[in-house]
BAVOLO-256578 format. One record per residue (C-alpha): z, y, x. Coordinates in Angstrom, 3 decimals, decimal comma, always signed. Layout:
<markes>
Z / Y / X;
...
</markes>
This chain:
<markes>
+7,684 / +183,665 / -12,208;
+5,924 / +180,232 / -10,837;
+5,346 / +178,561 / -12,879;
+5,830 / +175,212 / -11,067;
+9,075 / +176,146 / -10,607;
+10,177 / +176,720 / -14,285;
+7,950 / +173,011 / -14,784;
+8,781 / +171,589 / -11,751;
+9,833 / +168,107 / -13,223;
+9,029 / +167,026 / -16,954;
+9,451 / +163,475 / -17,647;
+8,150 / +161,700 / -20,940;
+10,520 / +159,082 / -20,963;
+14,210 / +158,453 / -20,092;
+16,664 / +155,185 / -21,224;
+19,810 / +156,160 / -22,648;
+22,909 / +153,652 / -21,298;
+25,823 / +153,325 / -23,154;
+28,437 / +155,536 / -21,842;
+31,799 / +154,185 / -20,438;
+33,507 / +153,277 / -16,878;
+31,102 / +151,915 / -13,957;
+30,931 / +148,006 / -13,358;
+33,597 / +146,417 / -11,666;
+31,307 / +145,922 / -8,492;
+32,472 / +146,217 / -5,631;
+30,786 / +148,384 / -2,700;
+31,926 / +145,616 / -0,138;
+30,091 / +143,077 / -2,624;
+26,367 / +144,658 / -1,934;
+23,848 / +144,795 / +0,426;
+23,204 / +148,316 / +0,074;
+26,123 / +149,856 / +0,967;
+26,402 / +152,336 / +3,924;
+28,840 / +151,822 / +6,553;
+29,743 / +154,857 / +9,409;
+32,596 / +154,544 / +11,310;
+35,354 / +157,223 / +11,173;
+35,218 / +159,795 / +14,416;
+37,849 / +160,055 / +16,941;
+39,794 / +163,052 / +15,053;
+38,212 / +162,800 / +11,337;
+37,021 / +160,704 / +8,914;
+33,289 / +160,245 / +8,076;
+32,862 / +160,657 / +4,213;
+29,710 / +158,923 / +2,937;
+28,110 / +161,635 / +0,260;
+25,296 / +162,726 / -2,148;
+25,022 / +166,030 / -3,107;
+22,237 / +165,953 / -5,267;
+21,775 / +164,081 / -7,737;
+20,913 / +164,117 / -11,662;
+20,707 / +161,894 / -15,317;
+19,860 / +162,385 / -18,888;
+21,931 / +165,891 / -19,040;
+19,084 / +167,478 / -17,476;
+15,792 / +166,001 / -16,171;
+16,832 / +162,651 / -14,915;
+16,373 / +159,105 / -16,752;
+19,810 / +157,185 / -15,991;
+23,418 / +158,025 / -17,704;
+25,700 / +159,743 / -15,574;
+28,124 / +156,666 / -15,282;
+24,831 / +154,624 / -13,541;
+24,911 / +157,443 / -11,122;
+28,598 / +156,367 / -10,727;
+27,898 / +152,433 / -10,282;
+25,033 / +153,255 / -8,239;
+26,902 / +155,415 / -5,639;
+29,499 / +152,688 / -5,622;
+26,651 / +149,737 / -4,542;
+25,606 / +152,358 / -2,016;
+29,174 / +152,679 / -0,422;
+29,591 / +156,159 / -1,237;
+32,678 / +158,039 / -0,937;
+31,411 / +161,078 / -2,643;
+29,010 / +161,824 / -5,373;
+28,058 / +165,318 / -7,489;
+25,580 / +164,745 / -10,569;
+24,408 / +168,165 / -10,012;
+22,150 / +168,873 / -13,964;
+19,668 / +171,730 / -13,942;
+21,798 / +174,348 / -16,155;
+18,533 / +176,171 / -16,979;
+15,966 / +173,664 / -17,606;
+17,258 / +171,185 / -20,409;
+14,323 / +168,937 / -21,761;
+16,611 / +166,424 / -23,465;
+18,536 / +168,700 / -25,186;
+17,808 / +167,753 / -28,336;
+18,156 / +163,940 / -27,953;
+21,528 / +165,019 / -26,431;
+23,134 / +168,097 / -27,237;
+25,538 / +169,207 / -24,961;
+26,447 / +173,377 / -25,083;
+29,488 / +172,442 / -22,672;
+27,283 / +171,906 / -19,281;
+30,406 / +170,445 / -17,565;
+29,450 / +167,672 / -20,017;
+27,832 / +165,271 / -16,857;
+30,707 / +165,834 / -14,630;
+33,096 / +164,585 / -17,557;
+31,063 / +161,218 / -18,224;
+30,697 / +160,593 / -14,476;
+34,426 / +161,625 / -13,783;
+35,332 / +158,967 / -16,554;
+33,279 / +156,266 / -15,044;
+34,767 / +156,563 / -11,700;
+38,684 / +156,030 / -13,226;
+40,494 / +153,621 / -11,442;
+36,739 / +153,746 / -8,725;
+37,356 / +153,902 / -5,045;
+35,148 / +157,030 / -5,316;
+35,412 / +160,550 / -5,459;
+33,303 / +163,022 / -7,881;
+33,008 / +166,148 / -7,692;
+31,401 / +169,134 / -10,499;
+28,463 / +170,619 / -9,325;
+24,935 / +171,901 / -11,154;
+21,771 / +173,388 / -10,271;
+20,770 / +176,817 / -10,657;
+17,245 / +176,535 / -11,229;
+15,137 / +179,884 / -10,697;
+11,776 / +181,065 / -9,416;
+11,003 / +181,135 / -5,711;
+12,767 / +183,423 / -4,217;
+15,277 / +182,031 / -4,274;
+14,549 / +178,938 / -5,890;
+16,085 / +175,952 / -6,450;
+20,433 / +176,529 / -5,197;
+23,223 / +173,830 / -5,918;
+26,509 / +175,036 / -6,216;
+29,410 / +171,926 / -5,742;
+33,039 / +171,863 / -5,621;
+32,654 / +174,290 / -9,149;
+35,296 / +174,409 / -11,720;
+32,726 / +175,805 / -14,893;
+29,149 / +174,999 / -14,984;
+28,926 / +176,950 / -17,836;
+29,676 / +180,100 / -16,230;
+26,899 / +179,493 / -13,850;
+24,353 / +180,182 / -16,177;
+24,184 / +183,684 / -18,945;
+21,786 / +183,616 / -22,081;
+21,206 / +187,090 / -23,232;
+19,720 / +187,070 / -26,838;
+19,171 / +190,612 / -26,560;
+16,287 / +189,811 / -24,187;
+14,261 / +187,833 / -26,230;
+11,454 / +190,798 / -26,625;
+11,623 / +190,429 / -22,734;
+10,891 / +186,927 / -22,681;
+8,280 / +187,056 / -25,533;
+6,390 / +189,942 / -22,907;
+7,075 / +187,082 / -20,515;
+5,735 / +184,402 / -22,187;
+3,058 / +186,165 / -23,959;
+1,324 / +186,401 / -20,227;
+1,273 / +182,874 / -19,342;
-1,843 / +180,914 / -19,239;
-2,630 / +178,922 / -22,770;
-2,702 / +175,407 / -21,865;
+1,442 / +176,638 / -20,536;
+2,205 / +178,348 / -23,900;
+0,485 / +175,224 / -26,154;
+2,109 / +172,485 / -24,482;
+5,842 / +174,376 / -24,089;
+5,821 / +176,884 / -26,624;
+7,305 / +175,384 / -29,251;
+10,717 / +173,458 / -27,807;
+13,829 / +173,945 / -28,793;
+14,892 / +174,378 / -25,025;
+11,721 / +176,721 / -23,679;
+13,142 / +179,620 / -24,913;
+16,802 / +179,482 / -23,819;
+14,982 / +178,386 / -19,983;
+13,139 / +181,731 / -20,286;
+16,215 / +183,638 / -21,168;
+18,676 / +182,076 / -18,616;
+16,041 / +182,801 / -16,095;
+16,174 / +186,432 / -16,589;
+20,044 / +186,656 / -15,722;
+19,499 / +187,098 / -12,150;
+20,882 / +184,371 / -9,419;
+22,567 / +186,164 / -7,348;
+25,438 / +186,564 / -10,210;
+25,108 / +183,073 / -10,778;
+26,274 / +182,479 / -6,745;
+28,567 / +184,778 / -7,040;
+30,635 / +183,120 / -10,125;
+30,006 / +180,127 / -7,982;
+31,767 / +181,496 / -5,036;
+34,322 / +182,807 / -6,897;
+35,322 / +179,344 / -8,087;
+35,464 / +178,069 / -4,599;
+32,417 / +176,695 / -4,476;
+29,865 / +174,946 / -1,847;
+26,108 / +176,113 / -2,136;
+23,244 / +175,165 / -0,483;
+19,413 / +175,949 / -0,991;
+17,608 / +172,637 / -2,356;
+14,196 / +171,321 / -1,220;
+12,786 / +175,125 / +0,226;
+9,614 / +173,108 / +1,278;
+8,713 / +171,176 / -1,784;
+5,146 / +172,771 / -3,415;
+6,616 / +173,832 / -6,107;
+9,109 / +176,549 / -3,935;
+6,686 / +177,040 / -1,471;
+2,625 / +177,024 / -1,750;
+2,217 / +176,958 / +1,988;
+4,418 / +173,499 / +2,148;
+7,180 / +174,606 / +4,588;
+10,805 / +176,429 / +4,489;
+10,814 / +180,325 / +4,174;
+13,381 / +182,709 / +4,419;
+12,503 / +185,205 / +2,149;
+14,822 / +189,044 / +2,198;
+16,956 / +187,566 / -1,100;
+18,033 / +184,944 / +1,044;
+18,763 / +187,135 / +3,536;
+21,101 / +188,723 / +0,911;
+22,178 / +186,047 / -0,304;
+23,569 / +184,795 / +3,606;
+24,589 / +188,054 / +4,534;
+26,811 / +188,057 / +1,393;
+28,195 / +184,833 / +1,972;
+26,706 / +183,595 / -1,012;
+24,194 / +180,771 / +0,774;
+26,385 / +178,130 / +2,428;
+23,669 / +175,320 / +3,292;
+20,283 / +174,160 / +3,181;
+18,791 / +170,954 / +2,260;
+16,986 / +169,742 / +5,666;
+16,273 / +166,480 / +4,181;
+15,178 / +165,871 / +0,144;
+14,248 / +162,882 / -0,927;
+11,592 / +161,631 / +1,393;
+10,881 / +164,727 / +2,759;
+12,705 / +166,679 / +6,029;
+11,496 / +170,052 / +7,268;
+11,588 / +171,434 / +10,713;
+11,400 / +174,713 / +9,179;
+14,380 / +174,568 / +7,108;
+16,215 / +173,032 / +10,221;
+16,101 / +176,050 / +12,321;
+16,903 / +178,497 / +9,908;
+20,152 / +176,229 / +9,698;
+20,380 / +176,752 / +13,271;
+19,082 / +180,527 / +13,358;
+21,898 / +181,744 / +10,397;
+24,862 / +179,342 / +10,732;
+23,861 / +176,639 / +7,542;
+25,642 / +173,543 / +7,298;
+23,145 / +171,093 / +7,263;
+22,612 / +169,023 / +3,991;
+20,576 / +165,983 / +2,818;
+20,206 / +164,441 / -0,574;
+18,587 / +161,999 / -2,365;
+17,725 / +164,252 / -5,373;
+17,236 / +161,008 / -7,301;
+16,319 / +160,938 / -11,101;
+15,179 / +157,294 / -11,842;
+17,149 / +154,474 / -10,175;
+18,146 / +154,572 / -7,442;
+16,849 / +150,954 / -6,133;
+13,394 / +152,617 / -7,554;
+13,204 / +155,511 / -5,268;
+14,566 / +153,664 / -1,948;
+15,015 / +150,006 / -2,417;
+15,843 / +147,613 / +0,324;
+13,117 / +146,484 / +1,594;
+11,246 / +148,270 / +4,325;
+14,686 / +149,397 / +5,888;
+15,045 / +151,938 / +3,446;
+18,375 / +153,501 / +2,452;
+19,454 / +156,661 / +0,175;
+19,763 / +159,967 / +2,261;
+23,285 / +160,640 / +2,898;
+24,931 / +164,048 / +4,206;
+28,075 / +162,898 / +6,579;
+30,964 / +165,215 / +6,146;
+33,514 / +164,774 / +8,687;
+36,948 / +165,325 / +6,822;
+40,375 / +165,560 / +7,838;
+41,359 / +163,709 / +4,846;
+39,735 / +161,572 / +2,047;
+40,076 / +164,315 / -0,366;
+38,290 / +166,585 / -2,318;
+39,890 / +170,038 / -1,071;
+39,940 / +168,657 / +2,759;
+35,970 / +167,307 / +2,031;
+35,183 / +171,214 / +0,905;
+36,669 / +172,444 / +3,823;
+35,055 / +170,128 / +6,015;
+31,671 / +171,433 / +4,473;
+32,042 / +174,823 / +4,798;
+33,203 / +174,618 / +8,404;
+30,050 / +173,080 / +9,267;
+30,908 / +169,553 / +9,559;
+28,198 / +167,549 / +8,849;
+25,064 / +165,151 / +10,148;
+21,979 / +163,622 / +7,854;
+21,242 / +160,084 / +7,727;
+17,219 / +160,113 / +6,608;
+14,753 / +157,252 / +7,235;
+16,704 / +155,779 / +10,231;
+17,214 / +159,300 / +11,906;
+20,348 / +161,055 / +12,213;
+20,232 / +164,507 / +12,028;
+23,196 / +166,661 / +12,945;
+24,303 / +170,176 / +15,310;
+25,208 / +169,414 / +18,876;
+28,871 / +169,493 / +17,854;
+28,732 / +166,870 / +15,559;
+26,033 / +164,865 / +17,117;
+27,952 / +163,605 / +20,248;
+31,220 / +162,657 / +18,379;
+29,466 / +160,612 / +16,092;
+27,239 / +158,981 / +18,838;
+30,683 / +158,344 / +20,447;
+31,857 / +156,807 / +17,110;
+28,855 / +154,356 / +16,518;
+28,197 / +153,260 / +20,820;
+29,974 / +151,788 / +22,510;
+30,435 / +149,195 / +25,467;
+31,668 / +146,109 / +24,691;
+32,052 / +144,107 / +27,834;
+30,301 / +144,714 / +31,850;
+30,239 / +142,033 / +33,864;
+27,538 / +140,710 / +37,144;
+26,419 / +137,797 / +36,303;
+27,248 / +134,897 / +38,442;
+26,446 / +134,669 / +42,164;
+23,648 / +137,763 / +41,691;
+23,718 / +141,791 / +41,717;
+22,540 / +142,065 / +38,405;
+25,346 / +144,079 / +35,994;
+25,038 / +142,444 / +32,014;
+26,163 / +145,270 / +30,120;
+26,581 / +144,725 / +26,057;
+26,528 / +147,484 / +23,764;
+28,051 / +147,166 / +20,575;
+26,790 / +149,674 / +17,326;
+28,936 / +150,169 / +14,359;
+26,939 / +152,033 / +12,042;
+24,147 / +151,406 / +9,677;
+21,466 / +153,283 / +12,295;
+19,346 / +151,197 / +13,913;
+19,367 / +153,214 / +17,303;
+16,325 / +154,328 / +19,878;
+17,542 / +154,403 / +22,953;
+15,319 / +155,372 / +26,044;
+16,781 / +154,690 / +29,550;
+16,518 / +158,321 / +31,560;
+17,614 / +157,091 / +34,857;
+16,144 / +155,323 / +37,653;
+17,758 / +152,290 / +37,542;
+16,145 / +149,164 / +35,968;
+16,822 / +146,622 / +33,670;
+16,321 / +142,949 / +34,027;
+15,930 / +141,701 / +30,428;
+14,466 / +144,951 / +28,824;
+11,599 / +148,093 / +28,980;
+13,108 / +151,553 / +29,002;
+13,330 / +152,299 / +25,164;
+16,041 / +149,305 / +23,812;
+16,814 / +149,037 / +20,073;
+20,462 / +148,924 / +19,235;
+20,430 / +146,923 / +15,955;
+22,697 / +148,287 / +13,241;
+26,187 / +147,209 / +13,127;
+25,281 / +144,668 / +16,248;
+24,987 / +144,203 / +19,822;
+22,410 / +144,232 / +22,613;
+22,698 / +142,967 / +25,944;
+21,275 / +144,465 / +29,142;
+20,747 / +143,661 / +32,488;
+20,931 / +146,259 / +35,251;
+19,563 / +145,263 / +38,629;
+22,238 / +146,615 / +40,963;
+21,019 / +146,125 / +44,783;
+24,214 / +147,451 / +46,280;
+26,547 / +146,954 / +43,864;
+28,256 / +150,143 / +43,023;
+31,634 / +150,376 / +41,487;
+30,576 / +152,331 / +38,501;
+27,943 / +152,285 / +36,392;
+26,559 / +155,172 / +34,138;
+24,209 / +154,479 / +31,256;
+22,177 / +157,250 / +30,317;
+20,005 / +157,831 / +27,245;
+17,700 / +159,818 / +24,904;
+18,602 / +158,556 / +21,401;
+14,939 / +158,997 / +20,215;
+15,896 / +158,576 / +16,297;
+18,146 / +161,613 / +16,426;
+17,667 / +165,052 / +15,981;
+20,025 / +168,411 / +17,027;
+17,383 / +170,513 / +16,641;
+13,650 / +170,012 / +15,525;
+12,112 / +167,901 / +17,955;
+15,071 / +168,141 / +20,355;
+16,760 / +164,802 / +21,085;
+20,781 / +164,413 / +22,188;
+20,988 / +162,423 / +25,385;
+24,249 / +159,949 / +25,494;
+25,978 / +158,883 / +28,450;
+28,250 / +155,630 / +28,520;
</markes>
């Protein structure tokens, strides 16, 4: 095993909140919420996939996680607990490991939010890091074998010192060596066979990859050929990978991106700077759970990440439909020049480079289409035609790694 992997995250510190419902806040109330506008035929549900609190390695109570998600505008959240790797376990013991999903479920009563169970199987790379959402039993996701513990004292016995003195003795670094002996493609499989979503987390973080970029290795071959892998995290955190993009593209993943947050979440990406949460889109039939699992698996889905959306072809243009639009076209008085005013309702702050020859009066080729606001351009028009096209490269979206959709209005 790696041992990054296994010690991938180890915090010192974490504040306990007192458990109970989320504030009464209201998303509408806060400055940080995320607005997308529905699509023609389905509506766009707000989500994070990947996210974690005190049950596992992260510092906040699950019903923070709730509040938080809330501020952010979120229609959908998973706290999604490593089931192997437990450092708080005795500060907060916890055998059921649907435990998270019950305090954040609780928090969200009578919340204009939806959350769903979901954990992470933890493992060495290959395969690494996998979330399974839309699960029934965490606890089935994960198999301690006493029987092995001569196994995992071999196991142990051959890791360097400075890992054995520091780890050795807590309560939890035994179990973490047992549960990582059960092998993870049984642990997809009981996750399938609740109806689950899964999807391969951060494959380019150092600690699942040495060489710093996404690689398909033959047990993720399995694991897609068996229908086991459903996604892959193109965006974690602060970090997006080309890599992990076109193997989405090469073997049919929905695309996913996450926050992965363990502090706060106004720690990791607070307002200033233009910063925002990483949000997977999921365009849903319907604003519930069963219709937002379907929409998943079908491949439904686009990334919001640092100002750039990120999406397949398919859903690219109907959400560029969604957000652009013209808002009025008009000459202005007495002259040949067209003032055209484009109106943006989402949160994207969009790039837009002019690709034909026409010119505009008031503006360079690349415009900036503030979010949820308007722009207006001038188009010198020496023979005034009867229609108009407007045609351009949105340069802060992505259907492919460094392949840009083009929009035409």
């Amino acid at each position: 095993m790696k041992l990054a992997i296994i010690f991938y995250s180890i915090f010192i510190s974490f504040n306990l909140f007192a458990h109970g419902p989320a504030s009464s806040i209201s998303g509408s109330d806060s400055e940080r919420k995320i607005i997308f506008p529905d699509l023609e035929d389905r509506i766009t549900i707000i989500s994070d996939l990947h996210t974690h609190s005190v049950f596992s390695d992260g510092h906040v109570w699950p019903n923070i996680r709730v509040e938080e998600a809330i501020r952010d505008g979120l229609d959908l959240i998973a706290v999604t607990e490593h089931l192997e790797y437990q450092p708080h376990i005795d500060d907060i013991p916890h055998p059921d490991r649907n435990k998270s999903f019950i305090e954040a479920k609780a928090a969200a009563k009578k919340k204009d939010i939806i959350v769903i169970n979901g954990s992470e199987i933890t493992r060495e790379n290959p395969p690494g890091h996998i979330n399974a959402v839309f699960i029934n039993d965490a606890n089935k996701l994960m198999s301690i074998d006493y029987e092995k513990t001569q196994e995992a004292n071999n196991y142990i016995a051959d890791l360097p010192e400075d890992i054995k003195e520091t780890y050795q003795d807590e309560s939890w670094f035994m179990d973490l060596i047992l549960a990582n002996l059960w092998p993870p493609i049984e642990a997809l499989k009981e996750a399938k066979k609740q109806g689950g979503f899964t999807f391969w987390n951060h494959p380019a973080s150092p600690d699942q990859s040495n060489k710093g970029i996404s690689i398909l290795s033959d047990l993720h071959r399995e694991m897609i050929s068996l229908d086991l892998l459903d996604g892959i995290e193109v965006v974690n955190g602060n970090w997006y990978s080309e890599e992990a993009f076109e193997i989405a593209l090469e073997h049919d993943l929905t695309l996913i991106g996450t926050s992965d947050v363990h502090d706060l979440i106004e720690w990791d990406y607070p307002l200033k700077d233009n910063q925002h949460r990483p949000v997977t889109l999921i365009f849903s039939k319907e604003r519930t759970a069963e219709s937002i699992r379907v929409a998943l698996s079908e491949d439904r889905t686009a990334i919001w990440w640092k100002n750039t959306v990120i999406a397949k072809p398919r859903n690219m243009q109907p959400l560029l439909k969604a957000a652009i639009s013209i808002l009025s076209a008009d000459y202005l008085e007495e002259t040949s020049v067209m003032e055209v005013i484009l109106k943006n309702k989402s949160d994207v702050g969009f790039q837009l480079k002019n690709i034909l020859k026409q010119t505009f009066q008031n503006a360079e080729n690349i415009i900036f289409l503030p979010p949820q606001g308007e722009i207006s351009i001038q188009i010198n028009d020496y023979n005034k035609k009867s229609k108009h096209y407007l045609k351009f490269e949105v340069l802060n979206a992505l259907t492919a790694p460094r392949e840009n959709p083009i929009i035409v209005l």
